[in-house]
C-alpha positions in Angstrom: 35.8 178.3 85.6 35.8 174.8 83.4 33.4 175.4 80.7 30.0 173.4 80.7 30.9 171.7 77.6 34.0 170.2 77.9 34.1 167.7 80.7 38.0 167.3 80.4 37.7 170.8 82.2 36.1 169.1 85.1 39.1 166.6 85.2 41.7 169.6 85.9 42.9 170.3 89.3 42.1 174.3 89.5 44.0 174.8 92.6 47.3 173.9 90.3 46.0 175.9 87.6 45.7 178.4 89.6 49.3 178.3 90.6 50.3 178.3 87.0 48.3 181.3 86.7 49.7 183.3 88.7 52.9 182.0 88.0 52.5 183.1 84.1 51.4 186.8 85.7 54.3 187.0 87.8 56.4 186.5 85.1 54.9 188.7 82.3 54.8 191.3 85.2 58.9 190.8 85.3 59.1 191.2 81.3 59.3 187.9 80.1 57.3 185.1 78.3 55.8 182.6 80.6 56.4 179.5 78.3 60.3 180.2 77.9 61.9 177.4 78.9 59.3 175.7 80.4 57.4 171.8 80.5 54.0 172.4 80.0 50.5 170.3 79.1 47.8 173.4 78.9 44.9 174.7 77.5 45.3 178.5 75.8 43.5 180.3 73.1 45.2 182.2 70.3 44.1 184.6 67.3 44.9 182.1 64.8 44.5 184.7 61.5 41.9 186.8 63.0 39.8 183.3 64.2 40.0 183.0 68.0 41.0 179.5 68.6 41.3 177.4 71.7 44.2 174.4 71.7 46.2 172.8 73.7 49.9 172.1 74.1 52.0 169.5 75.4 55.7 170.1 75.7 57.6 167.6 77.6 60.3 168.4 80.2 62.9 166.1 78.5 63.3 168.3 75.2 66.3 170.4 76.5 67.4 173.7 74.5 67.7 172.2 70.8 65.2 173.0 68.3 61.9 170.6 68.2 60.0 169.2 66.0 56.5 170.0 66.1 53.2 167.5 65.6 50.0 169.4 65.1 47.1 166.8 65.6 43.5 167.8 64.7 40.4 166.5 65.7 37.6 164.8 63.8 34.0 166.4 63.5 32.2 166.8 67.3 35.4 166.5 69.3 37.2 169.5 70.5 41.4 170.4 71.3 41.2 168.2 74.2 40.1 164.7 72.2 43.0 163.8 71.4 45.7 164.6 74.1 42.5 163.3 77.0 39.7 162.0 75.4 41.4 158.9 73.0 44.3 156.9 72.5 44.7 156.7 76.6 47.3 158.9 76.5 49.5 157.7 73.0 50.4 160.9 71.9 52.0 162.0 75.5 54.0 158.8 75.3 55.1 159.5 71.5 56.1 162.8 73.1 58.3 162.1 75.7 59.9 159.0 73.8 60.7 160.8 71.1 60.6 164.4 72.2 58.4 166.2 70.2 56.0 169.3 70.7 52.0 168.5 70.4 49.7 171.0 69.6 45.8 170.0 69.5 44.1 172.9 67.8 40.1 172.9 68.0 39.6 172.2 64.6 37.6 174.8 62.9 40.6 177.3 62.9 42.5 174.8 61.0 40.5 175.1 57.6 42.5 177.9 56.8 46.9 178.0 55.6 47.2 181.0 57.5 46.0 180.0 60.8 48.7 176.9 60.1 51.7 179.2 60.3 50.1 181.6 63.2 50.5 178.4 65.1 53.9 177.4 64.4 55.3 181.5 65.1 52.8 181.3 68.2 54.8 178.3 69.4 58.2 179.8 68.3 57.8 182.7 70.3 58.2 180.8 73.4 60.9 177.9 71.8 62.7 177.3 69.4 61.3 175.1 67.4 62.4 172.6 64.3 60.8 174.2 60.5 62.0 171.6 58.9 60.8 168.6 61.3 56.3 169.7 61.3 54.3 167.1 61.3 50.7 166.6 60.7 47.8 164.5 61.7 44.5 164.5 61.4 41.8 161.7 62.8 38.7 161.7 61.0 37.4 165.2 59.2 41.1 166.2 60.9 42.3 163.8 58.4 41.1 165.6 55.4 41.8 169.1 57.2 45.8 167.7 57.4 45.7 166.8 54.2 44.6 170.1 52.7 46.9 171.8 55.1 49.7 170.0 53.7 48.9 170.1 50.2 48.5 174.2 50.9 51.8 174.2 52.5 53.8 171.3 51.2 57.2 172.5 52.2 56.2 173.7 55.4 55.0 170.1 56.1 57.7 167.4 56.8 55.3 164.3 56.8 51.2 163.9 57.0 49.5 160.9 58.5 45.3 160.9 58.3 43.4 158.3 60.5 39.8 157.1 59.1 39.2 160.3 57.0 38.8 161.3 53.6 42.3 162.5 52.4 42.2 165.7 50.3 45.1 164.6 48.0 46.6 166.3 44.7 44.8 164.9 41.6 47.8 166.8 39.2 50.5 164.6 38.9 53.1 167.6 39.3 51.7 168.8 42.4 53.7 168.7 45.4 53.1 166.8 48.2 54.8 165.6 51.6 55.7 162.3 51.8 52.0 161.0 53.8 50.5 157.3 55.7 46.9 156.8 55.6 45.8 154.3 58.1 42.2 153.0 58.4 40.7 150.2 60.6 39.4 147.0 59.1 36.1 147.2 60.8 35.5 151.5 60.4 32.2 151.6 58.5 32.6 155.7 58.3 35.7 155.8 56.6 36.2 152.5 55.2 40.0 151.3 54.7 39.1 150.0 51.2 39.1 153.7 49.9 41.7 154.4 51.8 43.9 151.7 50.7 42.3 153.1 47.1 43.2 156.6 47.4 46.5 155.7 48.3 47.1 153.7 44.5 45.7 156.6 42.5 48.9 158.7 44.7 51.3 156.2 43.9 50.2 156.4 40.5 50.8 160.6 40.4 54.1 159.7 41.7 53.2 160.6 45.4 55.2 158.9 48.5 52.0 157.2 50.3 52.2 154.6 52.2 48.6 152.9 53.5 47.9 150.4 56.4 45.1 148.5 57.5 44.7 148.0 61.7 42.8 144.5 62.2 40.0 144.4 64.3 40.0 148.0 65.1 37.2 150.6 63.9 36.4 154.5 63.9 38.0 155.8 67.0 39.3 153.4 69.1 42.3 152.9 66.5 43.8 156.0 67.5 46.2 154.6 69.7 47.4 152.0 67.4 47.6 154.2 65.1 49.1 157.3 66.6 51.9 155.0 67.4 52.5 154.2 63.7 51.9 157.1 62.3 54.7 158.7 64.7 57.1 156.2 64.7 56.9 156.6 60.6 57.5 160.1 60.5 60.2 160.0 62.4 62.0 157.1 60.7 60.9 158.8 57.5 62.3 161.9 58.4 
């Protein structure tokens, strides 16, 4: 039954969910995983280090059998795993997806506070495909932003690239820390997270010897960047690395 407090619930046909239900059953019945080999764009819940944690994951059906690289994109405070695959960017990060054939993975956002819940995700996802360690990317919009950042400073060889969207980013303040290479992006008009700091944050990296790159979005403010923003952020990680 969709849950009265997620309306992107309401939006999903439960006739075909149904069908990929019993689909799933059938095939765990038959002794193997339901995910192997197989498209998908779903909702699921996972022990994430002991915390139960709801997310969603878009695969897309042009990936093949090679290893993928992963995106993990976390939400901002009062949004939920479904903000940013339905509820902003119209769509960017299914498009990045499919163009240049990636995994997403939308985690709600209070299981991502801690490292280990970080790799329970990726060996949750690897026990379906096989997937690229050295190509994980992370983003984060908002308080997601400083979440990915202090996710990647935690793991910092486990993380290929970092980009944080209108948030606070948690980076090192020692010099020798490591760090993966990282774009902050804010929006000129963004009165919550304002791209001055950001652009500021980003010198006092540069300083430490960090790779940080920064960019302003004209016209564009808190949330509605995302698409923009998604786009560059993606297209840089993947140029980067």
């Amino acid at each position: 039954s969709p849950s009265p407090d997620s309306m992107s619930e309401w939006l999903a046909d439960p006739n075909a969910l149904a069908e990929q239900v019993a689909a799933e059953i059938e095939s765990l019945e038959q002794g193997r995983h339901p995910f192997t080999g197989r498209p998908m764009d779903r909702w699921m819940r996972a022990s994430l280090a002991g915390a139960d944690c709801p997310l969603r994951v878009y695969e897309p059906a042009s990936l093949g059998d090679n290893a993928a690289p992963v995106l993990i994109a976390i939400h901002g405070m009062g949004g939920d795993e479904n903000m940013l695959l339905d509820g902003a960017s119209n769509g960017a990060l299914r498009r990045l997806a499919d163009a240049h054939g990636f995994i997403v993975i939308t985690p709600e956002a209070t299981a991502m506070s801690y490292p280990a819940s970080f790799d329970a995700l990726l060996d949750l996802v690897a026990d379906w495909r096989n997937i690229d360690r050295e190509r994980v990317y992370l983003v984060g919009h908002s308080m997601g932003a400083t979440l990915a950042s202090a996710l990647a400073k935690s793991r910092p060889d486990a993380v290929a690239a970092v980009g944080m969207i209108a948030g606070a980013p948690a980076l090192p303040t020692n010099a020798s820390a490591k760090f993966p290479p990282a774009i902050l992006i804010g929006g000129e008009l963004d009165s919550m997270a304002r791209a001055s700091a950001l652009v500021d944050a980003a010198a006092n990296a540069k300083e430490k010897g960090l790779d940080v790159r920064v960019e302003t979005l004209a016209d564009q403010g808190h949330t509605l960047l995302l698409g923009d923003a998604f786009t560059l952020a993606v297209e840089w990680f993947f140029a980067h690395r």
